[in-house]
C-alpha positions as a Markdown table, in Angstrom:
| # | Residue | x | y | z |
|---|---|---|---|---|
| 1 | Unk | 10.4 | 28.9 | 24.8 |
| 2 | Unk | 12.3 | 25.5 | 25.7 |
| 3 | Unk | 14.9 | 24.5 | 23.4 |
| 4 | Unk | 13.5 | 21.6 | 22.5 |
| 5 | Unk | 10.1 | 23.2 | 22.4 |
| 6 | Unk | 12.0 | 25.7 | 19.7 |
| 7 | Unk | 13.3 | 23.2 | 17.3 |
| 8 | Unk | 9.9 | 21.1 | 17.3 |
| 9 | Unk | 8.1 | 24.6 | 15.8 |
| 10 | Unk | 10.9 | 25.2 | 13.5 |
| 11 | Unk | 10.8 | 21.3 | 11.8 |
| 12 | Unk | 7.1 | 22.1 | 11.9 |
| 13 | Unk | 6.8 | 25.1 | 9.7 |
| 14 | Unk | 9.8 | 23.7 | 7.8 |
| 15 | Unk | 7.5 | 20.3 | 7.2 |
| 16 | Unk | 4.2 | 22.5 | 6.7 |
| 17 | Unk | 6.3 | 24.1 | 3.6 |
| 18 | Unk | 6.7 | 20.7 | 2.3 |
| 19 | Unk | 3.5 | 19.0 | 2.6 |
| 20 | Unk | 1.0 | 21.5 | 2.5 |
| 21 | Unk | 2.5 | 24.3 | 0.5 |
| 22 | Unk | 4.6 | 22.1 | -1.7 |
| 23 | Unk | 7.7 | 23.8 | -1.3 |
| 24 | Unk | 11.3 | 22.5 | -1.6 |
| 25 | Unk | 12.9 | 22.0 | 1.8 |
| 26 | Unk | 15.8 | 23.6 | 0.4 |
| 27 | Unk | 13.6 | 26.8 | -0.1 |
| 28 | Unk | 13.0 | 26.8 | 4.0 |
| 29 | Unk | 14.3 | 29.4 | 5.9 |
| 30 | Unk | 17.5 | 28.1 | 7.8 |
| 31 | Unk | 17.2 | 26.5 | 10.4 |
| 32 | Unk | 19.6 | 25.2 | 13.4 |
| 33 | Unk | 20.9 | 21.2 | 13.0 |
| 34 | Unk | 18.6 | 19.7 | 15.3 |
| 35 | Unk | 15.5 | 21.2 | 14.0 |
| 36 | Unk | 16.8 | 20.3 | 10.4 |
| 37 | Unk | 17.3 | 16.5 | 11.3 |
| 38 | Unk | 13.8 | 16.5 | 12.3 |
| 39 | Unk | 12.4 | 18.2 | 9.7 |
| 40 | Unk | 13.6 | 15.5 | 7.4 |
| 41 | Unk | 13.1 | 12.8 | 9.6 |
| 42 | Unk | 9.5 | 13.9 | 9.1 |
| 43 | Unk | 9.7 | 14.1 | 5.6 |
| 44 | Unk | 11.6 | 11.1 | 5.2 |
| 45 | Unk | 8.5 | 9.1 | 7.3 |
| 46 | Unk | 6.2 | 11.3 | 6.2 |
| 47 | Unk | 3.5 | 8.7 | 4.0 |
| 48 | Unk | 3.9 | 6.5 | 6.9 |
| 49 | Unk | 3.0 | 8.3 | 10.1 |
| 50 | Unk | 0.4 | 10.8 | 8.5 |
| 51 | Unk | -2.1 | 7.5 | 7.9 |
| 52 | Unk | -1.4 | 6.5 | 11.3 |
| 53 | Unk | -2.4 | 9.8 | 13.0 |
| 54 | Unk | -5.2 | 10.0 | 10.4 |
| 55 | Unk | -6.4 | 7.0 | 11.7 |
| 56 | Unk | -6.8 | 8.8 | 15.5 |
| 57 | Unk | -8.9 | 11.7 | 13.6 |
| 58 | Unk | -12.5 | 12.4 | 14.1 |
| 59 | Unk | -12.4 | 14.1 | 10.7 |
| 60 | Unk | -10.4 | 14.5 | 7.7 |
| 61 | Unk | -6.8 | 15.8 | 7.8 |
| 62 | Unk | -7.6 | 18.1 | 5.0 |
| 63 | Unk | -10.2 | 20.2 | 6.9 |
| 64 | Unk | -7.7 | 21.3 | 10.1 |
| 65 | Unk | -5.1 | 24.0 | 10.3 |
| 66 | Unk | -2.1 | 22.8 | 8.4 |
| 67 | Unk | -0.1 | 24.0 | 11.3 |
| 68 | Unk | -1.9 | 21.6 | 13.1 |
| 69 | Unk | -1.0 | 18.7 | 11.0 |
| 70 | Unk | 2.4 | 19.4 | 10.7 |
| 71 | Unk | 2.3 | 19.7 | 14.3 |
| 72 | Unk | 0.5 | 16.4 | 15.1 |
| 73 | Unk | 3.1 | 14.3 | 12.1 |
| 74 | Unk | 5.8 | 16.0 | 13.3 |
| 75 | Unk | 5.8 | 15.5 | 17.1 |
| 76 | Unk | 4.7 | 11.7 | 15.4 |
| 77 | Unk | 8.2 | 11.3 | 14.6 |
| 78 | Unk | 10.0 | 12.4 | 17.3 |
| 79 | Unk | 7.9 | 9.7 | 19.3 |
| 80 | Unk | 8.5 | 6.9 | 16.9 |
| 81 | Unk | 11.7 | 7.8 | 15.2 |
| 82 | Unk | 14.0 | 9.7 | 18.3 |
| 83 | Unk | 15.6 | 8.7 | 21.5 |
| 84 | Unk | 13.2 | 11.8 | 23.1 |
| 85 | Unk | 11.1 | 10.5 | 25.9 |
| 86 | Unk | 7.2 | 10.2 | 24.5 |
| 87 | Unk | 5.9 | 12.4 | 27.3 |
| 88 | Unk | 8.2 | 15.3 | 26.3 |
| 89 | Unk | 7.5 | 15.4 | 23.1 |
| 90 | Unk | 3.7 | 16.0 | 24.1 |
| 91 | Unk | 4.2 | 18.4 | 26.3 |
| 92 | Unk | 6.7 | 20.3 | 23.7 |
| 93 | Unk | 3.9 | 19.8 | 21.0 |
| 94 | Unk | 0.7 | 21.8 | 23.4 |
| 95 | Unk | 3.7 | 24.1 | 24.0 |
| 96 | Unk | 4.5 | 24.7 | 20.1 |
| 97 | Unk | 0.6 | 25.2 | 19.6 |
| 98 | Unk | 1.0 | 28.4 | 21.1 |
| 99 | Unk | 4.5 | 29.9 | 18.9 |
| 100 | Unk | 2.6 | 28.2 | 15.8 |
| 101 | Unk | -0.5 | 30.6 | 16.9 |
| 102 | Unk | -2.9 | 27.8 | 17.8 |
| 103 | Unk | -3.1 | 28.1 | 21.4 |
| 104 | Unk | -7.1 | 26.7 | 21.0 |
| 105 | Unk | -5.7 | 23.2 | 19.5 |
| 106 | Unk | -3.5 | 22.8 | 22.7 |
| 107 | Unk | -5.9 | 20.3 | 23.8 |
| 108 | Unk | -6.9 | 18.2 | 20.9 |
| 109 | Unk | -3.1 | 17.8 | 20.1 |
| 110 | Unk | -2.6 | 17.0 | 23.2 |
| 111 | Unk | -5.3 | 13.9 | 23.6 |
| 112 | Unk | -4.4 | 12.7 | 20.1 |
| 113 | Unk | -0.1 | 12.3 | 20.9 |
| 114 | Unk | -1.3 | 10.8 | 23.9 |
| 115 | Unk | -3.3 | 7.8 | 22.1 |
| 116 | Unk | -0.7 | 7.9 | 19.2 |
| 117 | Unk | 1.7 | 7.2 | 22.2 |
| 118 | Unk | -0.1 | 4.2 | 23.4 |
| 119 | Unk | -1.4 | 3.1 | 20.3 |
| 120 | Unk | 1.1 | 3.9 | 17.4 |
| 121 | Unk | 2.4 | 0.2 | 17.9 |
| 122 | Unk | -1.2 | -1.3 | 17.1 |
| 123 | Unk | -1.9 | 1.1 | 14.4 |
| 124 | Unk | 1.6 | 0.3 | 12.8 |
| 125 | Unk | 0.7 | -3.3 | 12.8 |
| 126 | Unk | -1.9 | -3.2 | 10.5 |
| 127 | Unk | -0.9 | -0.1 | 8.1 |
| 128 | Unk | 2.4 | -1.3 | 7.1 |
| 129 | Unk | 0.6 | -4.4 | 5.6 |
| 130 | Unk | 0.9 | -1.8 | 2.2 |
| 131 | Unk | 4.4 | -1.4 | 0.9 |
| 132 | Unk | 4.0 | 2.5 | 0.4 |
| 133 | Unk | 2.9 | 2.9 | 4.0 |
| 134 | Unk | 5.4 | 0.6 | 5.6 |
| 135 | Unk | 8.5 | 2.3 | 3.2 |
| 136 | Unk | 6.7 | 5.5 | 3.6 |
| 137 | Unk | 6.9 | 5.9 | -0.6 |
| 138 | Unk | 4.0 | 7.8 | -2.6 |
| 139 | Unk | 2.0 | 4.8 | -4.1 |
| 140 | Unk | 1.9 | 6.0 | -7.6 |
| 141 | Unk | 6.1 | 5.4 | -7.6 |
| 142 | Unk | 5.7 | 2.5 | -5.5 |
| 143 | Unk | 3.1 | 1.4 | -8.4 |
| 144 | Unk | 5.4 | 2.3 | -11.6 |
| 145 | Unk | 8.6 | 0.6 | -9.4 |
| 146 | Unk | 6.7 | -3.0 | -9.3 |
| 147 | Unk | 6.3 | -2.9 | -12.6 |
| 148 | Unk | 9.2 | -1.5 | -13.9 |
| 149 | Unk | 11.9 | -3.7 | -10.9 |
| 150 | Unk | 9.8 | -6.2 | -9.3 |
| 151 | Unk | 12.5 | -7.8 | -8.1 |
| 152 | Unk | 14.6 | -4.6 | -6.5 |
| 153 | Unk | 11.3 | -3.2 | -5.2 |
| 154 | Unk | 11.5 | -3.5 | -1.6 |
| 155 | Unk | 15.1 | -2.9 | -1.8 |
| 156 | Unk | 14.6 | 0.3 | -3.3 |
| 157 | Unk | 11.8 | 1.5 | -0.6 |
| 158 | Unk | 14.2 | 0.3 | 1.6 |
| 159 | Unk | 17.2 | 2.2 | 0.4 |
| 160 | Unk | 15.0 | 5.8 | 0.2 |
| 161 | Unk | 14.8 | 5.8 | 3.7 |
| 162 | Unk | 18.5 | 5.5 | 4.3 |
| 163 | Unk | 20.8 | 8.1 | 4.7 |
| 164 | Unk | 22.8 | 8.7 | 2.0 |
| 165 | Unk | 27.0 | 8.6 | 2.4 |
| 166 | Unk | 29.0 | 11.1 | 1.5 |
| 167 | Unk | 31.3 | 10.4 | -1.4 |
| 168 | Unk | 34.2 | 12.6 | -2.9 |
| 169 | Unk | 35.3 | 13.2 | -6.3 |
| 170 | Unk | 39.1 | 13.3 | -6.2 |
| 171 | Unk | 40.6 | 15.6 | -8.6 |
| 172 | Unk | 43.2 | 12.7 | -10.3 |
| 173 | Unk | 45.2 | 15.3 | -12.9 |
| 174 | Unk | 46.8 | 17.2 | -9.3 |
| 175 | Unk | 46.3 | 14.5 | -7.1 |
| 176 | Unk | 45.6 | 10.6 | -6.2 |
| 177 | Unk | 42.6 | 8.8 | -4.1 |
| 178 | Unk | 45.7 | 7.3 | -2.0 |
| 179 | Unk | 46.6 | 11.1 | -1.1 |
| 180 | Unk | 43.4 | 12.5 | -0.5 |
| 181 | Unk | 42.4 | 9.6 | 2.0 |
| 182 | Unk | 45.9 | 10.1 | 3.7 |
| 183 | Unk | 45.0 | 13.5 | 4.0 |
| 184 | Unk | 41.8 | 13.1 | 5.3 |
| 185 | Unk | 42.7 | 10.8 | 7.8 |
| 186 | Unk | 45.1 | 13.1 | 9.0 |
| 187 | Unk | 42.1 | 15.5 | 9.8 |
| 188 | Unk | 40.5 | 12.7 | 11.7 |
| 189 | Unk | 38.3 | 12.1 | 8.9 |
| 190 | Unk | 38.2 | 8.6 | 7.6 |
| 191 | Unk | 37.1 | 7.2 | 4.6 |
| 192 | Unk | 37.7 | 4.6 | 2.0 |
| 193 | Unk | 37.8 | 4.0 | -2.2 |
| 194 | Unk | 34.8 | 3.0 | -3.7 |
| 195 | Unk | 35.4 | -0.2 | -6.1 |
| 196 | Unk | 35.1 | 0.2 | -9.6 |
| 197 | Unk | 34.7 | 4.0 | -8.9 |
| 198 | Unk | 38.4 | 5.1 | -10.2 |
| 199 | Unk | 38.2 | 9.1 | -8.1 |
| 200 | Unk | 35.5 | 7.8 | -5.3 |
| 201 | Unk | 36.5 | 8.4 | -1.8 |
| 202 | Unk | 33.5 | 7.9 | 0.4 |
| 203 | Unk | 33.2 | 9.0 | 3.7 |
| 204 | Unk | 32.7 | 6.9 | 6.9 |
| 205 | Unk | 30.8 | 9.5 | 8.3 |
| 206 | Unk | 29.9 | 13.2 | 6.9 |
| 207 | Unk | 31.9 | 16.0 | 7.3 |
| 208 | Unk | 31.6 | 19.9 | 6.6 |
| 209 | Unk | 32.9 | 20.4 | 3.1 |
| 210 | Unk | 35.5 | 23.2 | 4.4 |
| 211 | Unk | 36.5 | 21.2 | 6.7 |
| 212 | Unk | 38.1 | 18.2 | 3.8 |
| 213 | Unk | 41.6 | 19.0 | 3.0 |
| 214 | Unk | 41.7 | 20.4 | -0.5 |
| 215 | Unk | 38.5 | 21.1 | -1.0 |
| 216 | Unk | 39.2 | 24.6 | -0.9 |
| 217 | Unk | 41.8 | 24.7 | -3.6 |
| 218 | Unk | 39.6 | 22.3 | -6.1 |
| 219 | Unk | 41.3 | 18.9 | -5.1 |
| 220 | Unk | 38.7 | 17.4 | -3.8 |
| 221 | Unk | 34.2 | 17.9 | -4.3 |
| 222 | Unk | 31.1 | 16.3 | -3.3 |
| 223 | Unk | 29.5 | 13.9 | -5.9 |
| 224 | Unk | 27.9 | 10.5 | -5.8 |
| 225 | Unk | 29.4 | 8.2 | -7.0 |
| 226 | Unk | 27.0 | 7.4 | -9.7 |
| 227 | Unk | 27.1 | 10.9 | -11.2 |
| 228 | Unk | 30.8 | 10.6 | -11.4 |
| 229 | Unk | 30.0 | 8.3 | -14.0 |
| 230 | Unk | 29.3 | 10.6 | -16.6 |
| 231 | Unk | 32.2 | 12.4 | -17.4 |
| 232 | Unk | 34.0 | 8.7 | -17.6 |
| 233 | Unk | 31.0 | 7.7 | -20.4 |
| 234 | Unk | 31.4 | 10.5 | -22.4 |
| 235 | Unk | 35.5 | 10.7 | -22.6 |
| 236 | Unk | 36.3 | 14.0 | -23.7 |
| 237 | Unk | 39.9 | 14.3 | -25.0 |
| 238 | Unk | 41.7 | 17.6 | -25.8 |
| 239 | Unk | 40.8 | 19.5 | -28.4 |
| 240 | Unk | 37.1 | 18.7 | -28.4 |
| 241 | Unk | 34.1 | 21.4 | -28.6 |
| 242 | Unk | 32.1 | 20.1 | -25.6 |
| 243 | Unk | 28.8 | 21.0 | -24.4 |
| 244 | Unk | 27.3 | 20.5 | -20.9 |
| 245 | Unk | 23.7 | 21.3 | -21.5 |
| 246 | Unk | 22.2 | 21.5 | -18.1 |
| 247 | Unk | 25.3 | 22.2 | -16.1 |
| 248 | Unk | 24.3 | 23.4 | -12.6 |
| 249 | Unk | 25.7 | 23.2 | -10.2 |
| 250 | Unk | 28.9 | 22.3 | -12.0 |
| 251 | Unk | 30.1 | 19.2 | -10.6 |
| 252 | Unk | 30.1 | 17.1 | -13.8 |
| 253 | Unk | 31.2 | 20.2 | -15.9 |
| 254 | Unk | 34.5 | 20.6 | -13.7 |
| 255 | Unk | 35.1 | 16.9 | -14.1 |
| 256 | Unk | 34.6 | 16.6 | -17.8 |
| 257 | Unk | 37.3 | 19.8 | -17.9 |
| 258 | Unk | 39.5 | 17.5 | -15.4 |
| 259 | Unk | 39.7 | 14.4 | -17.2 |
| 260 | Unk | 39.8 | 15.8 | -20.8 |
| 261 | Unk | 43.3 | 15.1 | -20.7 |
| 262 | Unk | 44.3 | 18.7 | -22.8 |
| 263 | Unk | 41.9 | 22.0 | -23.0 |
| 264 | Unk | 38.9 | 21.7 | -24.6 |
| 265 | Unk | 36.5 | 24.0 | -25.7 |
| 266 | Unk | 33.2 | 23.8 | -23.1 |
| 267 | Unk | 30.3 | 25.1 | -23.2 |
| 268 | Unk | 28.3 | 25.2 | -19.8 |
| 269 | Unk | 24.3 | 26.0 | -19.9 |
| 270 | Unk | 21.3 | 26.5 | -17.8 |
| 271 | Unk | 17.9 | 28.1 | -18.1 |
| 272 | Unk | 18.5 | 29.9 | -14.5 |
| 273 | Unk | 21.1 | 32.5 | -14.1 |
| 274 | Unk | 21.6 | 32.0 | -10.4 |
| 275 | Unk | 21.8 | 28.7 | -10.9 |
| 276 | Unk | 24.5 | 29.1 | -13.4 |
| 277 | Unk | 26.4 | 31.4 | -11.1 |
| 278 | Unk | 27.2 | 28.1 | -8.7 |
| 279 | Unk | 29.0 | 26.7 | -12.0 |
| 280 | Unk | 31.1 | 30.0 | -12.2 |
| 281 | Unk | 31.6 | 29.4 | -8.5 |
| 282 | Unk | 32.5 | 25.4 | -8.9 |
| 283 | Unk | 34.2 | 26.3 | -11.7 |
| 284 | Unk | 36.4 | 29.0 | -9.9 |
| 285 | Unk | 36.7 | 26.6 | -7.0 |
| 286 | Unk | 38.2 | 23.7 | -8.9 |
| 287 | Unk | 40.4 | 25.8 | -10.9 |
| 288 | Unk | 38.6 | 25.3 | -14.3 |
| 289 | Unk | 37.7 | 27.4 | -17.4 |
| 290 | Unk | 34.3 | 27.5 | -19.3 |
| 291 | Unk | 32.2 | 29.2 | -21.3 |
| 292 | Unk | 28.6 | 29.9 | -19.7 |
| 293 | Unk | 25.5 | 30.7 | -21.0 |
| 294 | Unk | 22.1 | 31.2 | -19.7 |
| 295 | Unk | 19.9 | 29.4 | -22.6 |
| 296 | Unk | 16.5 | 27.3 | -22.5 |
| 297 | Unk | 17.0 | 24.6 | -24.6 |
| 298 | Unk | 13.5 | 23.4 | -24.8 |
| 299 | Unk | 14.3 | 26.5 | -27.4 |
| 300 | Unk | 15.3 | 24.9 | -30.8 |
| 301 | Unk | 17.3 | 27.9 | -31.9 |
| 302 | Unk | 18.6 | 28.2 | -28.6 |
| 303 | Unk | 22.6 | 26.9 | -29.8 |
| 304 | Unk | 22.0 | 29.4 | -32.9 |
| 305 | Unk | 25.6 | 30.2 | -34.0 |
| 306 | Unk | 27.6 | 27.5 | -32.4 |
| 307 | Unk | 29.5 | 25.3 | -34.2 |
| 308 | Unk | 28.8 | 21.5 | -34.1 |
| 309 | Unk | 29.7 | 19.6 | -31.0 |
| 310 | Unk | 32.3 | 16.7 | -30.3 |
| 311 | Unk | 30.7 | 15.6 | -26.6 |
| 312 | Unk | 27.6 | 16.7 | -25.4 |
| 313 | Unk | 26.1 | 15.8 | -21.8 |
| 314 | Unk | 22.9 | 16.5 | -20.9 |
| 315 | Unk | 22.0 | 15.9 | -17.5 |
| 316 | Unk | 17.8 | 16.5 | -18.0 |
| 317 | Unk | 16.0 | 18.4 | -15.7 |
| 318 | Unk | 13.9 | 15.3 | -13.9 |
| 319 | Unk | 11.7 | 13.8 | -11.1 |
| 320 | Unk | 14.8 | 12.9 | -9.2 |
| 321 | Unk | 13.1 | 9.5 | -8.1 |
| 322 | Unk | 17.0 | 8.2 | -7.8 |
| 323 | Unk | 18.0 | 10.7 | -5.0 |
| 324 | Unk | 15.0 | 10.4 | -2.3 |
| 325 | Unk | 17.6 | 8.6 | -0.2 |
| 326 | Unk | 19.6 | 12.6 | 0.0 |
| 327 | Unk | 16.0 | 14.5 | -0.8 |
| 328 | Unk | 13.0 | 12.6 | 1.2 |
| 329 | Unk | 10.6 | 16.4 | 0.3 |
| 330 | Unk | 10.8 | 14.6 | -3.1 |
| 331 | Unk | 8.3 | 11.7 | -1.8 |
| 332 | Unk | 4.9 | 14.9 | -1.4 |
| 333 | Unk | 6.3 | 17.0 | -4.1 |
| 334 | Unk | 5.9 | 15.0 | -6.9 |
| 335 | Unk | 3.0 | 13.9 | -8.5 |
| 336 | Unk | 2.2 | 11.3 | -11.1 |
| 337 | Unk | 1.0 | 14.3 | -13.9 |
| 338 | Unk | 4.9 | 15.3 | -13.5 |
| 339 | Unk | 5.9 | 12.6 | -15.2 |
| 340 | Unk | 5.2 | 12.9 | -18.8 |
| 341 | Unk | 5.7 | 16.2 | -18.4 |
| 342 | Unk | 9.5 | 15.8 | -17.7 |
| 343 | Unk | 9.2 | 13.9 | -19.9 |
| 344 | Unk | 8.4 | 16.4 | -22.8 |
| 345 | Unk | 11.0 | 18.9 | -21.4 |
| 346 | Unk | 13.6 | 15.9 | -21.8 |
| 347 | Unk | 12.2 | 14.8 | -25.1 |
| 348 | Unk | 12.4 | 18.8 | -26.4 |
| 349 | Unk | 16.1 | 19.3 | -24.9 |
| 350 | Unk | 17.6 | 15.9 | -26.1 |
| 351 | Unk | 16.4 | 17.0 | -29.7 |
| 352 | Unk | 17.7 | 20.6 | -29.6 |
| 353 | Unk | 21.2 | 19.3 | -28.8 |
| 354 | Unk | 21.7 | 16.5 | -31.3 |
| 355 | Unk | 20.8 | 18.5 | -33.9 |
| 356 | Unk | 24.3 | 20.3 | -32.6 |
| 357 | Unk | 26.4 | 17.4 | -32.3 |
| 358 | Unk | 29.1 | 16.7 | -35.3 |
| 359 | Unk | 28.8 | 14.0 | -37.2 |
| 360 | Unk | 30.9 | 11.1 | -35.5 |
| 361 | Unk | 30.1 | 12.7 | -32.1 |
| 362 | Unk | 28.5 | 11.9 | -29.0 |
| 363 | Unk | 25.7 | 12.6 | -26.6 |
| 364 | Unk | 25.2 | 11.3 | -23.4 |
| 365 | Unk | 21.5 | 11.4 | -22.2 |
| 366 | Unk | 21.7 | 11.1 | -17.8 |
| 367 | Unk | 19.1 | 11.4 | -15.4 |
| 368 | Unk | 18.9 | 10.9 | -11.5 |
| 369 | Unk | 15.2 | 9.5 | -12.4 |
| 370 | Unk | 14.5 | 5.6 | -11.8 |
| 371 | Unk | 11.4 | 5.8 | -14.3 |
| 372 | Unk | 11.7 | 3.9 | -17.8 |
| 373 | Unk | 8.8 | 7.3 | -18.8 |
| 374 | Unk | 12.3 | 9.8 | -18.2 |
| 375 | Unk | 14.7 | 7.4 | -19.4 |
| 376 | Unk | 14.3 | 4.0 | -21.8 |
| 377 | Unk | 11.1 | 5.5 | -23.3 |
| 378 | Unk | 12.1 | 9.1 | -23.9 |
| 379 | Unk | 15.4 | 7.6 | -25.7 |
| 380 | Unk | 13.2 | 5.4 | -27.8 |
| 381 | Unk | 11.0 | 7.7 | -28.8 |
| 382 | Unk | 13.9 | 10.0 | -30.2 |
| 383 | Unk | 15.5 | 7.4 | -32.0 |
| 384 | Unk | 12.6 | 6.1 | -33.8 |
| 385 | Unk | 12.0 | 9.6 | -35.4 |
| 386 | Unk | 15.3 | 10.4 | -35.5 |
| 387 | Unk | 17.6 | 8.4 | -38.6 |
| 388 | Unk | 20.7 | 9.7 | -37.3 |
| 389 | Unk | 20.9 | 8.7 | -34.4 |
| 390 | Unk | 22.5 | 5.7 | -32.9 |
| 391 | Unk | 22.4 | 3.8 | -29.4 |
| 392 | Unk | 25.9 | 3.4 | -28.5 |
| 393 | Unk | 26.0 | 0.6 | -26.4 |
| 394 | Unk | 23.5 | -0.7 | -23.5 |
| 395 | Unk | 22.3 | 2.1 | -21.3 |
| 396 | Unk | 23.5 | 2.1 | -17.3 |
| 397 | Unk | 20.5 | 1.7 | -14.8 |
| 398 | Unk | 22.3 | 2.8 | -11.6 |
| 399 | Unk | 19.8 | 1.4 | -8.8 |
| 400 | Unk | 19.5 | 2.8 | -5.1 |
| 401 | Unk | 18.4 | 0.5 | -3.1 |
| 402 | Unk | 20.2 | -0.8 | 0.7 |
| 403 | Unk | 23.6 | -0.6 | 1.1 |
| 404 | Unk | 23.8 | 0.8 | -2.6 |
| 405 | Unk | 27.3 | 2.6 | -3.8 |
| 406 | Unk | 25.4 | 4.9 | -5.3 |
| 407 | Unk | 22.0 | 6.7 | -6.0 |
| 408 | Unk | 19.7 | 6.0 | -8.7 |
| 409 | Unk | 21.2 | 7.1 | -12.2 |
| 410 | Unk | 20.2 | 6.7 | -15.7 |
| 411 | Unk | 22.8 | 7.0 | -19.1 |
| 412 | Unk | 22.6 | 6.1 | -22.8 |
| 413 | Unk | 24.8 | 7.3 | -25.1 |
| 414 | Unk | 24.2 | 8.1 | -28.5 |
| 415 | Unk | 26.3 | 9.0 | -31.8 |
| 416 | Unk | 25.4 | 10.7 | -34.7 |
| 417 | Unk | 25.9 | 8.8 | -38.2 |
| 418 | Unk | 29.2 | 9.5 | -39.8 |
| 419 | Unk | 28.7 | 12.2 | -43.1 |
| 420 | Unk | 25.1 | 13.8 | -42.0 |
């Protein structure tokens, strides 16, 4: 099989996962660079080239092979979105039919490339009239967005399909932004600060972790600039009983450690235990000590036993509608019923850790959701049945959008009434 050939089937299956057996992409079998960059160049285009081929369809999508499909959007994008000549990626797509064991397609995929080749222009023209074709966005989100940001809307669109940067944490108790870029550039590897971003370093272009100066010994991580925010919102100082209640994979946990300021007492949960063995492993990493427990906190005697809490971050388990930019498979896994049911989860997990946060104290509610349902409203709802609790300040709505510094966040911080 042609090289080229190879990496088309491999995107392919790794797209099929996605789209027709709503898997992660992360939960694909690895795969080499080239067929990875397709694969989520597919994804990534995904609600926009599917109509178009649909439009070149005799009948519906939903009755042919889903290899076929795949085949059909995937070989789409490598027309549309590569530098590959059209007629090669035909001919690679009737050879794929065969490694994707359907040899009897050969010729129907091969008469509708050729038309989407000729016509893909004309079809375009008319389909991306609709802002969830042209931005390639599930309509529901593209729906909730022009109600909830009418004014960022096609910004945002706009800024899912680009690719994310790569931005650095800088460990600032051993080292110094100033240091780390001098030591990156001495690797070839240039970057620059990120204003109002004290620890940001963000890369020109992306690099191989391993390959970052200090990364091995803990001086440096990977982390958007927007979830570097939370350990800056929720100051922990020495001495404090902290808990980080959905902690995987560990980046915030080891930067609330660095930036205590003294030791503190942490606690690090999650509800999976592999998951919680990349904390250990971040943790080890970055040079850092934790506690870490495998808990559910949807549970409300989940924290039975542990005293009250100064700081408590919870990072809910969400759609991740902030982070499409870095995770297009998010745009056909998730589906309008998903929301409220986050929501529930988050509603269920903020209330099982107030109820352990001292008196005085702090919570910090984050998500990586751009949805008022996961964020404003979930907050509301707690407080209104909730007398103890206090909004401490505006919340942060970190947008993603073109050009953004960072991808979409949410935070409100909450205290607990003196004396209860």
């Amino acid at each position: 099989m042609k090289e080229g050939t190879a990496a088309l089937v491999t995107a392919t299956r790794a797209v099929m996962r996605v789209a027709h057996d709503h898997h992660s992409a992360d939960d694909a079998p690895q795969a080499g660079a080239a067929a990875r960059a397709i694969a989520l160049g597919t994804l990534r285009w995904y609600l926009r080239l599917a109509p178009a081929i649909g439009q070149l369809l005799t009948r519906p999508a939903a009755g042919m092979a889903p290899a076929v499909h795949a085949l059909l959007v995937t070989a789409a994008h490598q027309v549309v979105y590569s530098r590959n000549a059209p007629e090669g990626v035909v001919d690679a797509a009737v050879d794929a039919t065969r490694a994707l064991d359907a040899p009897r397609a050969s010729g129907f995929v091969n008469a509708v490339l050729r038309r989407f080749v000729r016509e893909h222009g004309a079809l375009f023209a008319k389909l991306d009239a609709d802002p969830a074709v042209r931005h390639a966005h599930p309509r529901w989100l593209v729906d909730a967005l022009r109600k909830e940001a009418p004014g960022r809307l096609e910004d945002i669109l706009a800024g899912g399909n680009e690719r994310a940067p790569m931005t650095l944490r800088v460990d600032l108790s051993r080292t110094s932004v100033a240091a780390a870029q001098a030591a990156c550039a001495a690797r070839g590897i240039a970057s620059r600060p990120l204003a109002g971003f004290d620890a940001a370093l963000v890369l020109d272009s992306p690099a191989a972790a391993l390959d970052l100066p200090g990364f091995a010994e803990g001086l440096l991580s990977v982390q958007d600039a927007g979830a570097q925010r939370a350990a800056a919102l929720l100051a922990p100082r020495g001495g404090m009983r902290v808990l980080d209640a959905c902690a995987a994979p560990g980046g915030k946990t080891g930067h609330l450690l660095e930036i205590a300021g003294g030791d503190i007492d942490l606690l690090a949960v999650d509800s999976d235990a592999d998951r919680l063995e990349r904390v250990a492993g971040n943790l080890d990493r970055l040079q850092r000590r934790a506690r870490l427990a495998c808990l559910d906190l949807r549970d409300a005697g989940a924290l039975a036993g542990e005293a009250p809490f100064d700081r408590i971050l919870i990072d809910a388990p969400c759609s991740a509608t902030g982070v499409i930019r870095r995770h297009p498979d998010i745009k056909l896994l998730r589906r309008p019923a998903d929301i409220p049911a986050f929501a529930r989860v988050q509603g269920a997990i903020l209330a099982t850790c107030f109820a352990h946060l001292a008196p005085g104290g702090r919570l910090l509610y984050a998500t990586c959701s751009v949805l008022a349902a996961e964020n404003g409203r979930v907050v509301e709802r707690f407080l209104a049945s909730t007398p103890t609790a206090r909004l401490d300040g505006p919340p942060e709505q970190w947008w993603p959008g073109v050009g953004a510094p960072t991808d979409g966040f949410h935070y409100a911080s909450l205290t607990k009434a003196p004396g209860t």
